[in-house]
C-alpha positions as CSV (number, residue, x, y, z in Angstrom):
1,X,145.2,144.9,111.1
2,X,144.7,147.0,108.1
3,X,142.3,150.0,108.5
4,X,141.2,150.2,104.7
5,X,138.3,148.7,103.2
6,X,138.7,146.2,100.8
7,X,137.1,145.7,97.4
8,X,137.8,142.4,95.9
9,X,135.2,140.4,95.9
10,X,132.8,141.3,93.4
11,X,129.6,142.7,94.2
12,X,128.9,145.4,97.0
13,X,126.8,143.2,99.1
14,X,129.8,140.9,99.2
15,X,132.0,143.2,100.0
16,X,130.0,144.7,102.7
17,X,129.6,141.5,104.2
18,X,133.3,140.8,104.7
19,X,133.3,144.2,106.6
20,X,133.6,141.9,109.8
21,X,137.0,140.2,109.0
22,X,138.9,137.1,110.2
23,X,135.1,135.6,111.4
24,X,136.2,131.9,112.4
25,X,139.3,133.5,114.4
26,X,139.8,137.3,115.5
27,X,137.2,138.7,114.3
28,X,137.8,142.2,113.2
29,X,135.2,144.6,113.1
30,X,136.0,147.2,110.1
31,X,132.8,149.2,111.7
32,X,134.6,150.1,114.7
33,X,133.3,153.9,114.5
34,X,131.0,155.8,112.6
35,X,132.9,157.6,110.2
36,X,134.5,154.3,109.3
37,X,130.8,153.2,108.2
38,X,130.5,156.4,107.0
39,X,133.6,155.7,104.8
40,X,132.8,151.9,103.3
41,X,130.0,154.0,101.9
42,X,131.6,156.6,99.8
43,X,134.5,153.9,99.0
44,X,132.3,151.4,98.2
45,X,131.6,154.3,95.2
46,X,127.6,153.3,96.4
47,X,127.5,156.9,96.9
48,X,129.4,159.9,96.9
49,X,128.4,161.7,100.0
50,X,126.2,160.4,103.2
51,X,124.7,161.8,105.8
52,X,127.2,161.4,109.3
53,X,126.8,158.1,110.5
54,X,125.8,157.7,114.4
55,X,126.0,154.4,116.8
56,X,122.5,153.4,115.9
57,X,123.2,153.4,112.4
58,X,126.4,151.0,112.4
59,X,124.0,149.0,115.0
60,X,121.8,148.7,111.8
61,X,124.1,148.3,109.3
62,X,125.9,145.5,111.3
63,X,122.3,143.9,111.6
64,X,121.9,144.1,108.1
65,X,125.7,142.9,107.6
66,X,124.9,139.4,109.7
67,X,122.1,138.9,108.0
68,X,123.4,139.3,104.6
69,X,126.5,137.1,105.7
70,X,124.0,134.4,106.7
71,X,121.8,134.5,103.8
72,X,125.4,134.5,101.4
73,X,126.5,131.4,103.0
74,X,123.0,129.4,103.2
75,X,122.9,130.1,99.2
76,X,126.5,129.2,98.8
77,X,126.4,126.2,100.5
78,X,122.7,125.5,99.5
79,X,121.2,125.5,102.5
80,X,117.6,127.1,103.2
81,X,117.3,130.4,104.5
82,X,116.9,131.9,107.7
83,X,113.6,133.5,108.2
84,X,114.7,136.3,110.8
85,X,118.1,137.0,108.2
86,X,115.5,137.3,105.4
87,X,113.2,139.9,107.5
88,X,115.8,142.2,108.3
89,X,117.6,142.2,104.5
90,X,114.3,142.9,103.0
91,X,113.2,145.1,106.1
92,X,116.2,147.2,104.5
93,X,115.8,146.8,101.2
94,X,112.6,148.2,101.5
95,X,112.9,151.5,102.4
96,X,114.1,154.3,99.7
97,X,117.6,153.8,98.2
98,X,119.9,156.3,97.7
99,X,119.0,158.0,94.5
100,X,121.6,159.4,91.9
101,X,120.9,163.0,90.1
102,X,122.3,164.8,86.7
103,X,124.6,168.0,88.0
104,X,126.4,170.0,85.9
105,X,129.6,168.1,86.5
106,X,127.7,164.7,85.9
107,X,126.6,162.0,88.4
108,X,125.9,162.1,92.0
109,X,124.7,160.6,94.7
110,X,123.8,161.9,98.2
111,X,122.2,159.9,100.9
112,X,120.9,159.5,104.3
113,X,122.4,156.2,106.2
114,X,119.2,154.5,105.5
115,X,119.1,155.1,101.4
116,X,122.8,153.7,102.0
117,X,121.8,150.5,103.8
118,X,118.7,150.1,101.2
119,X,121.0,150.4,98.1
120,X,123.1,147.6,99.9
121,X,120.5,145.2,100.8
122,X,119.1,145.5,97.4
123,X,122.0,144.7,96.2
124,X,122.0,141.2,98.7
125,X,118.4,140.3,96.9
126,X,120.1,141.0,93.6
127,X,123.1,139.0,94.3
128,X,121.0,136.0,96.0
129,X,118.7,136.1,93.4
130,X,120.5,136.4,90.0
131,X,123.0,134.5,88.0
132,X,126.1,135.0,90.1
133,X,125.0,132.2,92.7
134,X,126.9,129.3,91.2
135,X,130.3,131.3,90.7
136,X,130.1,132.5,94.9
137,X,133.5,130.9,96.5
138,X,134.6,131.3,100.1
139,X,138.3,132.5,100.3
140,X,140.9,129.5,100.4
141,X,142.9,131.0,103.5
142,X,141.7,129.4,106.5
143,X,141.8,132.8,108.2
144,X,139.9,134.8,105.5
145,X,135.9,134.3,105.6
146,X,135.3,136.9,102.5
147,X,132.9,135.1,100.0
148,X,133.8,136.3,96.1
149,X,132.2,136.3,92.7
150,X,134.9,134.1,90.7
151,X,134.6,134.8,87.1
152,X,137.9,133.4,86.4
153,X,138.5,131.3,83.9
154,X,137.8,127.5,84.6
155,X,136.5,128.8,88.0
156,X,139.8,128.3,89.4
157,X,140.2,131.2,91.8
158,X,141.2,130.3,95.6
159,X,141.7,133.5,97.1
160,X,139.4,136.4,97.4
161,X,142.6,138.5,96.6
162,X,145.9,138.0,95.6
163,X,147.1,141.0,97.6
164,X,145.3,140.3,100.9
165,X,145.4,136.2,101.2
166,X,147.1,134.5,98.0
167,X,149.9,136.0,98.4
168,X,150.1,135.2,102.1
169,X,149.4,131.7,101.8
170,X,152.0,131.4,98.7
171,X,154.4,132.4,100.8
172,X,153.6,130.5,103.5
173,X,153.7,127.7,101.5
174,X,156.9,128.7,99.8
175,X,158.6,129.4,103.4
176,X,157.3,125.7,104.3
177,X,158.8,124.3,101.1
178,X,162.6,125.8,101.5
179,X,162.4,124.9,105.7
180,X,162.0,121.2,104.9
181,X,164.6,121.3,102.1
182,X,167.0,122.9,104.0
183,X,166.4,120.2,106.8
184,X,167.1,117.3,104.7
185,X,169.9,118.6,103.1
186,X,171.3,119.8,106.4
């Protein structure tokens, strides 16, 4: 599976989320390592430099991820929400973000893991909270468990990326189509 993070759905608590891919099958854990926490920060663009991740800190993160992931899913699907997911996204949120300052080349931001994790779980209470609920979709491949913002028009999205599932599944569909033609006709 691909190494890279992924940035398509939206928000950076959704995208954080989806950090565990392929949930209902393989289950691929994009925080494998450190620096590949480490990493979804800085490419996230959350902030531009973080303190070196260690094992308890992807232990956090990944608590914070599951909880966020359950809390995503219970407001998408318009469920309540679960207490113990709510305790440990505000738990998080709580704590100091990670605080941008004016250099002389512009913007930047340096955090600790924790600032990291609260800027992310205060992103969750913003997403959960704000105007974006009704447009949250689940991804249309029955592999893919990312959950997207779709603003498109008519709020006809299906995929959570053309590049990483619609075009799969359009080819899948597409290789389905031309095997059954080619059977009749043959």
């Amino acid at each position: 599976m691909n190494m890279d993070h992924v940035f398509v759905c939206g928000n950076p608590a959704l995208d954080f989320a989806a950090t565990l891919r392929a949930r209902r099958t393989a289950r691929f854990e994009m925080f494998a390592a450190p620096d590949r926490l480490d990493a979804w920060y800085v490419e996230s663009g959350i902030v531009d430099s973080v303190s070196p991740a260690r094992q308890a800190d992807v232990g956090r993160a990944t608590a914070v991820r599951e909880a966020a992931y359950q809390l995503i899913t219970a407001r998408r699907l318009g469920a309540d929400f679960d207490d113990e997911a709510l305790a440990v996204v505000n738990d998080a949120a709580r704590r100091a973000p990670a605080a941008p300052q004016l250099t002389h080349s512009g913007r930047w931001t340096a955090a600790t893991q924790r600032e990291a994790l609260s800027t992310v779980a205060r992103y969750v209470v913003e997403l959960l909270s704000g105007p974006d609920v009704p447009l949250l979709k689940e991804c249309g491949n029955p592999e893919c468990t990312r959950v997207y913002i779709d603003r498109s028009r008519g709020r006809r999205r299906q995929w959570c990326g053309m590049e990483s599932c619609g075009n799969k599944i359009k080819a899948a569909a597409y290789r389905a189509r031309r095997k059954t033609a080619v059977g009749s006709t043959g």
